[in-house]
C-alpha positions as CSV (number, residue, x, y, z in Angstrom):
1,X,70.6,-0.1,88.5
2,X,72.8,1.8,85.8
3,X,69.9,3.7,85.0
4,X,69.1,5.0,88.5
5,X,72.5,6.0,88.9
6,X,72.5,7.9,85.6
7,X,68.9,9.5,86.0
8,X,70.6,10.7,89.7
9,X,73.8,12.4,88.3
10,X,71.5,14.1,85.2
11,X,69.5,15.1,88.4
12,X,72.4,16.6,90.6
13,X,74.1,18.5,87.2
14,X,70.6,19.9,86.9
15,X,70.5,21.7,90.2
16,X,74.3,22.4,90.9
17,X,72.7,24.1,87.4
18,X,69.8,26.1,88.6
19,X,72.3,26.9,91.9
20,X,74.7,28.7,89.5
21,X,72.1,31.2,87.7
22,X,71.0,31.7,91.0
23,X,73.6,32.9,92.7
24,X,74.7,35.1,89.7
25,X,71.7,36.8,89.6
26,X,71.9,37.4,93.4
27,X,75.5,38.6,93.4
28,X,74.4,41.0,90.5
29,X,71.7,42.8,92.5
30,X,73.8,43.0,95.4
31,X,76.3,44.5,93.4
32,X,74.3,47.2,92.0
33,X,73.5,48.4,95.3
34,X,76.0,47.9,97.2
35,X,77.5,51.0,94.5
36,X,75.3,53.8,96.1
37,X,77.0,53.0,99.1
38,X,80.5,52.8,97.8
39,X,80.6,56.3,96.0
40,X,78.3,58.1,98.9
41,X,81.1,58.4,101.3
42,X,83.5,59.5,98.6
43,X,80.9,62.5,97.1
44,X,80.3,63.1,101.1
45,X,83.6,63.5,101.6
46,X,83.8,65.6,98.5
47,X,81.5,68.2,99.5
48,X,83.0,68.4,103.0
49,X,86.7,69.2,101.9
50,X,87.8,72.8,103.0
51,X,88.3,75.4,100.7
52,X,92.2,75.7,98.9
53,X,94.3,78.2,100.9
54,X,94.6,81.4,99.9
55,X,97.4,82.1,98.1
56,X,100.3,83.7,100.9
57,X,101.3,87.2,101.1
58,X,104.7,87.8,98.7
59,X,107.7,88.1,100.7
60,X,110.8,90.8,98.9
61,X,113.0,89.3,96.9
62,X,116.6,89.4,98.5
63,X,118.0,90.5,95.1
64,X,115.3,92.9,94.8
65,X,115.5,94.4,98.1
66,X,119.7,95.0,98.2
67,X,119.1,96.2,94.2
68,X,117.0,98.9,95.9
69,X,119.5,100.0,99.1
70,X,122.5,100.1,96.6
71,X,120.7,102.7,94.3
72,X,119.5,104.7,97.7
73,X,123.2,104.8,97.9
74,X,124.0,106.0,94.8
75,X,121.3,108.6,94.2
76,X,123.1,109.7,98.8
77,X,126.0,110.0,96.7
78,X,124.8,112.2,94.2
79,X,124.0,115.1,96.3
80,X,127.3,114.4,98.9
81,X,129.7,114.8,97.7
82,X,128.3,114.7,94.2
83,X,126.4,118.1,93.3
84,X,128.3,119.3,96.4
85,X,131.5,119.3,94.2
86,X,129.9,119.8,90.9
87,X,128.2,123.3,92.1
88,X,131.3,124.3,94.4
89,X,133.6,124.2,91.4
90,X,131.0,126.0,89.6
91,X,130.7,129.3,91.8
92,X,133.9,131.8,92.8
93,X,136.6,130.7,95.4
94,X,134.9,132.5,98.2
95,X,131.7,131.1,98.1
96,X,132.9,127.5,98.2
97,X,131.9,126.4,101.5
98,X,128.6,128.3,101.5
99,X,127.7,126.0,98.8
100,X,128.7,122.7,99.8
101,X,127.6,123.6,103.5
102,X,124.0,124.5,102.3
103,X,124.1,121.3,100.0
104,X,124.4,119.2,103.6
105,X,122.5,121.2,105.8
106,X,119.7,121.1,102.8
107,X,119.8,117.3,102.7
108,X,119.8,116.3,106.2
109,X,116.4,119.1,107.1
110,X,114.9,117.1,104.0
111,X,115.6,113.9,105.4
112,X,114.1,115.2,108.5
113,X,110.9,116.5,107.0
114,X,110.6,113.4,105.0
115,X,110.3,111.2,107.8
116,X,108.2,113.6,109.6
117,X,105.5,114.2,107.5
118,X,107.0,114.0,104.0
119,X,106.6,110.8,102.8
120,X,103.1,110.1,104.3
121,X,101.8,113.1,102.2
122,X,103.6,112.1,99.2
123,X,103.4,108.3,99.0
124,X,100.2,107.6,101.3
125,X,95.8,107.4,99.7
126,X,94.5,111.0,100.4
127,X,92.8,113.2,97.2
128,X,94.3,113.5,93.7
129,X,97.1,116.4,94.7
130,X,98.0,115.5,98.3
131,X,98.3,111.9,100.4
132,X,97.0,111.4,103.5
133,X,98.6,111.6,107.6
134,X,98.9,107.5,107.8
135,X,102.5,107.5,107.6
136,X,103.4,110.5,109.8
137,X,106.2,109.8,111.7
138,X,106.8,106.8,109.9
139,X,103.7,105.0,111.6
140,X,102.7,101.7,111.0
141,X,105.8,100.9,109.0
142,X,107.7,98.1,110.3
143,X,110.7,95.5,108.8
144,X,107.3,93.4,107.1
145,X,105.9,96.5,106.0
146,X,106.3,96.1,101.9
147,X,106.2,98.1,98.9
148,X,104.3,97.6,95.8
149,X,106.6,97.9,92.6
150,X,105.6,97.2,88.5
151,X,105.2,93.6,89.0
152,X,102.2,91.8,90.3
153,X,103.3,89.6,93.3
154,X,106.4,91.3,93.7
155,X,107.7,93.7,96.9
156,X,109.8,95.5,98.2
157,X,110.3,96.7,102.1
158,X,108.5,99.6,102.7
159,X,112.0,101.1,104.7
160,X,113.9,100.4,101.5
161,X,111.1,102.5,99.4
162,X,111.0,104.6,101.9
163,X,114.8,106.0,101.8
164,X,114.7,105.6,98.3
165,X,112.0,107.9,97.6
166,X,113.5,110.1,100.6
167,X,117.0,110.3,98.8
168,X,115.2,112.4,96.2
169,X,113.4,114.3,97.6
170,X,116.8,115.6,99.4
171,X,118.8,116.1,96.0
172,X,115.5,118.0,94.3
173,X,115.9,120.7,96.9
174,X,119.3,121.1,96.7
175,X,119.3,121.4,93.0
176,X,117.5,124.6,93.3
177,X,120.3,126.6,95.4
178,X,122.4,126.5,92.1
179,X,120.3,129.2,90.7
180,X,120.4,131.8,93.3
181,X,124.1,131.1,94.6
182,X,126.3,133.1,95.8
183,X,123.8,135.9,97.2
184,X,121.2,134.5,99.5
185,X,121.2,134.4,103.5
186,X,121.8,130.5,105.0
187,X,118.5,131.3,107.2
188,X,116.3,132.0,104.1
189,X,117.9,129.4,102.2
190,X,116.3,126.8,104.9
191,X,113.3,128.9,105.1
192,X,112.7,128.6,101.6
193,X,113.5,124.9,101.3
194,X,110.8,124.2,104.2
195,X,108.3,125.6,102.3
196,X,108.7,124.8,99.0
197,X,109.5,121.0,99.9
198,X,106.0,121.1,101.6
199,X,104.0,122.9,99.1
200,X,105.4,122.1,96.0
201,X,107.6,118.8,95.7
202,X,105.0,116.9,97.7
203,X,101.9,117.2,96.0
204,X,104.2,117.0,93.2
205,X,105.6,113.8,93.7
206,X,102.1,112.6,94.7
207,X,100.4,113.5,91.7
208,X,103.2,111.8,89.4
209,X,104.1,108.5,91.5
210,X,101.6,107.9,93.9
211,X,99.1,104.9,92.3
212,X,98.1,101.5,94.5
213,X,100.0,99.5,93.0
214,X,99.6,96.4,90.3
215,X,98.0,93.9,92.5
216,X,94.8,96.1,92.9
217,X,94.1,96.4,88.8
218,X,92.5,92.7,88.7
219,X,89.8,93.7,86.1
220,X,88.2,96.8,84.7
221,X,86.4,97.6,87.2
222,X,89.2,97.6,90.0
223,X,91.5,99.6,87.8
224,X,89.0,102.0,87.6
225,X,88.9,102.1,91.0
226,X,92.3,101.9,91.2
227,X,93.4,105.0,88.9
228,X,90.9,107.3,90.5
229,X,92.6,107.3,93.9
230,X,95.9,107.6,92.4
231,X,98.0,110.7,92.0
232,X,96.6,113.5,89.3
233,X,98.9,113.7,86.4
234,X,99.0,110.0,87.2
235,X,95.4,109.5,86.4
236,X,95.8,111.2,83.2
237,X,98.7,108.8,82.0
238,X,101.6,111.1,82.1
239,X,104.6,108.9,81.9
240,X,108.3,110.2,84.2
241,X,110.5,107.0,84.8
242,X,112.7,108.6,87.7
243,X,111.5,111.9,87.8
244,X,111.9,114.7,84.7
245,X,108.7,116.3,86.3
246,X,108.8,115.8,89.6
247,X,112.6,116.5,89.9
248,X,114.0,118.6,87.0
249,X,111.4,120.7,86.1
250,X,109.7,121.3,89.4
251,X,113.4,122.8,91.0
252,X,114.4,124.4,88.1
253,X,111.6,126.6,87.8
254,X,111.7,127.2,91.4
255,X,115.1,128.4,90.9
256,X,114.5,130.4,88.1
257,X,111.8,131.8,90.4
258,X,113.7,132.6,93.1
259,X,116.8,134.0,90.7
260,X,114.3,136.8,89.7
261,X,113.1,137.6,93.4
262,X,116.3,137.4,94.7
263,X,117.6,139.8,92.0
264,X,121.4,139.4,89.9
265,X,124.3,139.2,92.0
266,X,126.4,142.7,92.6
267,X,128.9,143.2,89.3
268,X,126.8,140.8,87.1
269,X,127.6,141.5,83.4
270,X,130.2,143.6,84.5
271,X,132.6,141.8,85.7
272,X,133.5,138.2,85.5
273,X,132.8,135.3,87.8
274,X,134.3,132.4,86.5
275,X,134.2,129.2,88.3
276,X,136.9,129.0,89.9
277,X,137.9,125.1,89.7
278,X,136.5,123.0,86.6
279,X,138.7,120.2,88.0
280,X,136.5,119.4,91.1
281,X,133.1,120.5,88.6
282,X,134.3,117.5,86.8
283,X,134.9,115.3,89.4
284,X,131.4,116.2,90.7
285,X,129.8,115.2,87.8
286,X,131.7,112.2,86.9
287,X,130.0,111.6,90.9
288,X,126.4,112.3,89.3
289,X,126.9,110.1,86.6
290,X,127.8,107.4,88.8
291,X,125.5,108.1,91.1
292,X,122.7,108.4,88.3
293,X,122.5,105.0,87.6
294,X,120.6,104.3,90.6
295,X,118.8,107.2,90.4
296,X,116.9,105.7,86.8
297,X,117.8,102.0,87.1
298,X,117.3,101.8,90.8
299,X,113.4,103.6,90.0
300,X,112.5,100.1,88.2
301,X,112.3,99.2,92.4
302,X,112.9,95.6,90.9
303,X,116.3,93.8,89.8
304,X,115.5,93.3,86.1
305,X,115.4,93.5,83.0
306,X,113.8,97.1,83.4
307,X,116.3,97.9,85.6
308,X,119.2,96.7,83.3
309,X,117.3,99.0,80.5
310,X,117.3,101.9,82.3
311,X,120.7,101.6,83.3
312,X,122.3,101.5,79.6
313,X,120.0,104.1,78.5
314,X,121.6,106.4,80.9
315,X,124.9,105.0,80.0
316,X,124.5,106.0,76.6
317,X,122.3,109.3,76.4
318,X,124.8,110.8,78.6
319,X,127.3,109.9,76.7
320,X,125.8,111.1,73.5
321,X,124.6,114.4,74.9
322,X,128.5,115.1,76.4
323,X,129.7,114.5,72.4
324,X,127.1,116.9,71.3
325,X,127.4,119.7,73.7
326,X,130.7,119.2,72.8
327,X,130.8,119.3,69.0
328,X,128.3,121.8,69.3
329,X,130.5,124.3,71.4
330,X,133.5,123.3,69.3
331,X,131.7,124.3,66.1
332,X,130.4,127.8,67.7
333,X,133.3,129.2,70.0
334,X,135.9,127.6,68.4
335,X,136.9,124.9,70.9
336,X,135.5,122.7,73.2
337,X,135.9,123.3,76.9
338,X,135.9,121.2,80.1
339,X,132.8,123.1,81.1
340,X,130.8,122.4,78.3
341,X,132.3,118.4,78.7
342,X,130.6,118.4,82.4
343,X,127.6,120.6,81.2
344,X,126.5,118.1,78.5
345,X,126.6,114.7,80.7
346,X,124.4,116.6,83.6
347,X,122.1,117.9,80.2
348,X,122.1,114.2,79.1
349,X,121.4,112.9,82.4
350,X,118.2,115.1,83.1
351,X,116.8,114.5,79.6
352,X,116.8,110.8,79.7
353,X,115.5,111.0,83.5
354,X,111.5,110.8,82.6
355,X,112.4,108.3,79.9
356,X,115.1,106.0,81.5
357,X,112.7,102.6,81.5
358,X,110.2,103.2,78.6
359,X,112.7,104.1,75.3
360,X,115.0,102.1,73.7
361,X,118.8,102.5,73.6
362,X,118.2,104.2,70.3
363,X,115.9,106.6,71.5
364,X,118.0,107.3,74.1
365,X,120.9,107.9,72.1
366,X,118.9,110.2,70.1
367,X,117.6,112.0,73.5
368,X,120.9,112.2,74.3
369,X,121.6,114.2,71.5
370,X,118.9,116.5,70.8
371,X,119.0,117.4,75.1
372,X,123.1,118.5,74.8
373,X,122.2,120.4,71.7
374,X,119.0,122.3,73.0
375,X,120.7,122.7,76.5
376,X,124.0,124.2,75.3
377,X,121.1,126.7,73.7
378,X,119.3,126.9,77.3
379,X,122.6,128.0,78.8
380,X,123.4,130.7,76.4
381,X,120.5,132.0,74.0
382,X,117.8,131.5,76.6
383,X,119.2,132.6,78.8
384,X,120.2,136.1,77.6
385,X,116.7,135.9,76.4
386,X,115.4,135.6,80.1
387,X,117.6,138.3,81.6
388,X,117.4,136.3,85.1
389,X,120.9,135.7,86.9
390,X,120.7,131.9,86.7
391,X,124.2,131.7,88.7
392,X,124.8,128.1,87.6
393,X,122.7,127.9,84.6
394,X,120.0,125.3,86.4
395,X,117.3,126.5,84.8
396,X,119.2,125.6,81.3
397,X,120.6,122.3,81.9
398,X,117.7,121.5,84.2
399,X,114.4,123.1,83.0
400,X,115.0,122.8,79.3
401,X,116.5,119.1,79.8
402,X,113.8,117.8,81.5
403,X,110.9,119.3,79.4
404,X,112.5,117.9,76.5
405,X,113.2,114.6,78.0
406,X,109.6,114.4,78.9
407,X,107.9,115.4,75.9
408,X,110.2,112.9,73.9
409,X,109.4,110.1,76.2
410,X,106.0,110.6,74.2
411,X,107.5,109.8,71.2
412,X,110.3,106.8,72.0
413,X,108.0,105.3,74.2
414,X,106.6,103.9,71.2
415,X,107.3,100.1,70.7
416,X,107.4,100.6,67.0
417,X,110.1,102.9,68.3
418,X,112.3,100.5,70.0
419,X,110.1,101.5,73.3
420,X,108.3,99.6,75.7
421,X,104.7,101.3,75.1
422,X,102.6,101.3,78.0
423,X,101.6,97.9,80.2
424,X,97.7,97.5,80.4
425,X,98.0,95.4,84.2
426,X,94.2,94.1,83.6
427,X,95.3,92.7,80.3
428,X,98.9,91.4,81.6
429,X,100.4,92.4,77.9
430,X,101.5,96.2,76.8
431,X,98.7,98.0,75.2
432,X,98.5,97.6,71.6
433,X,97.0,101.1,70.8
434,X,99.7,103.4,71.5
435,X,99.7,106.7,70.0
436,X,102.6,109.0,69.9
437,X,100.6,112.6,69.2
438,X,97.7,111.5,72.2
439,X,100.8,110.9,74.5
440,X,103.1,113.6,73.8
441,X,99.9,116.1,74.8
442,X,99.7,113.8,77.9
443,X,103.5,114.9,78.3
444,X,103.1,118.2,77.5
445,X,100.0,118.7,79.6
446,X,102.3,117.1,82.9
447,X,105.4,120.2,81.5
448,X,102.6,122.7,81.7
449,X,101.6,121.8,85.3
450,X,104.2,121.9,86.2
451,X,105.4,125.2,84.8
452,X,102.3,126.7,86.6
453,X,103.1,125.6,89.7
């Protein structure tokens, strides 16, 4: 009986056995495809997930955008009461009020004709000289409208740009009445300034400035694109910060222009016509100086480290080319005068214009220096040399500031310089092959135009 009962255990261990393998096997197989239809769904769902957003439009910076109305501010302040002052100290007692009354009547038509027609043809796509008719009477702009600026991914309102770009265009044109003062009808003043603002400052400005902004140079072959709808001198790489060319040169040419149609004011050379208060010429430009900081720092359009660059470089090439007019007229005449003080900083300020964001501090101070110098000359050897009746020297301080500001942006753009060199935006990274001879004939080509025209 003991032996049955063993045989029958031996016999039950045996199967419970065979049950085990069994079962193992079968769980196995059932595994292996039961997988197919665990990772199915997940690769289905895979394939059906939607496509990542696309990346939302940038909004302006607050900073950015307030940066950019201060400096419009600044660069309203320059022309009133600014050059208003500056030039109504400048000319004889009598003629005071002519001057600073077609300094505001100047300013507000410009702001007028900007609106009107002036920014669309300046600032909008068109052909390499002139824009296009998009923007005429400010249409399509609207508080989203934005600006591009030197950043990718970074705007500014287009309103902002807008006034900002319209603020210069006002003091450019009244620049120019310095050279002819004192002997031209109000009606032909405004006549004149109707028709050179259309014909020259425009296509001007839009050959320098106008490009499409950062965001469209993605690879070679969209800057490509990109440059050849942009502005002329542009296109050729001609480098103005916050406007040498388009500003400086361009009036005082058309002033020097206009000095020889107009012809030299009755007793000229024969009798003297002193200004008649140096202490309001001085507060006037102490007013542009001010006022000049947003006219360079606020052209970086950004609140940064641009911006702060520009800003000291103005601080310190005006400062620098006041000391040398200074030293210069000391050294010459004998002593120094108030005139020469307030002469020098506006020299300073127009030579460091074109170069503001792209030198160094030590290039500016060295701008700064060789403009006072070279301007004191403009205002004095050049000027006899000329024989024009340049009533308050703008083609001096003006003309010979600004070509020599731009063709020395050429050299102390250089980053081995102490300059910033020039960004490459499909690269992200400044261009490593910057060379100063190849971009002082891109300046000098830019001086030329803008001589001829």
């Amino acid at each position: 009986m003991t032996y049955w009962i063993k045989r029958l255990l031996a016999a039950s261990a045996a199967v419970l056995a065979l049950g085990s393998v069994a079962m193992t096997v079968s769980s196995s197989a059932y595994a292996d495809d039961a997988k197919p239809a665990v990772t199915a769904p997940a690769a289905s769902a895979a394939s059906a997930a939607p496509a990542a957003p696309a990346a939302p439009a940038p909004v302006p910076n607050k900073g950015d955008t307030a940066w950019l109305l201060i400096s419009t501010a600044l660069v309203i302040l320059m022309t009133l009461p600014g050059l208003g002052l500056f030039y109504g100290g400048l000319v004889r007692s009598k003629n005071m009020l002519s001057v600073l009354m077609q300094c505001m009547v100047i300013f507000s038509l410009v702001a007028i004709l900007w609106a009107v027609y002036g920014y669309s043809i300046a600032f909008t796509e068109g052909g390499s000289f002139f824009g296009g008719f998009d923007r005429l009477f400010l249409s399509g702009i609207t508080v989203d409208s934005v600006a591009a600026t030197f950043s990718k991914g970074v705007v500014v309102p287009e309103f902002g740009y807008f006034a900002f770009q319209g603020a210069f265009a006002t003091i450019t044109c009244c620049l120019i009445i310095g050279a002819f003062a004192e002997r031209v009808k109000f009606s032909a003043v405004l006549l004149f300034t109707v028709l050179w603002f259309t014909f020259s400052y425009l296509p001007v400005a839009h050959m320098v400035w106008f490009w499409p902004g950062p965001d469209a140079f993605t690879d070679a072959a969209a800057a490509e694109k990109a440059t050849a709808i942009s502005g002329w001198l542009f296109q050729m790489g001609a480098l103005d910060f916050a406007g040498g060319t388009v500003v400086h040169i361009n009036a005082a040419v058309a002033g020097l222009v206009g000095a020889f149609v107009v012809g030299k004011r009755i007793g000229f050379g024969k009798e003297a016509m002193k200004p008649h208060s140096l202490t309001l010429t001085m507060v006037g430009a102490s007013l542009l100086w001010f006022g000049w900081f947003g006219f360079n720092a606020g052209s970086a359009l950004e609140a940064n480290g641009g911006a702060a660059l520009a800003f000291v470089n103005t601080f310190l090439a005006t400062s620098a080319a006041l000391l040398s007019w200074t030293f210069v007229e000391w050294i010459t005449k004998g002593k120094p005068s108030m005139l020469g003080g307030a002469s020098g900083a506006v020299a300073g300020l127009v030579a460091i214009t074109p170069a503001a964001g792209f030198v160094g501090p030590m290039g500016a101070i060295v701008i700064g220096l060789i403009g006072g110098a070279c301007c004191l000359w403009g205002v004095t050897g050049l000027k006899k040399i000329l024989g024009a009746d340049d009533s308050l020297d703008v083609f001096g301080v003006h003309g010979v500031g600004g070509i020599l500001g731009a063709l020395l942006t050429g050299v102390f753009a250089d980053p081995s310089l102490g300059g910033t060199g020039i960004y490459d935006y499909v690269a992200n990274a400044v261009s490593a092959d910057y060379s100063i001879v190849g971009q002082v004939w891109i300046q000098a080509k830019a001086v030329l135009t803008m001589v001829l025209l």
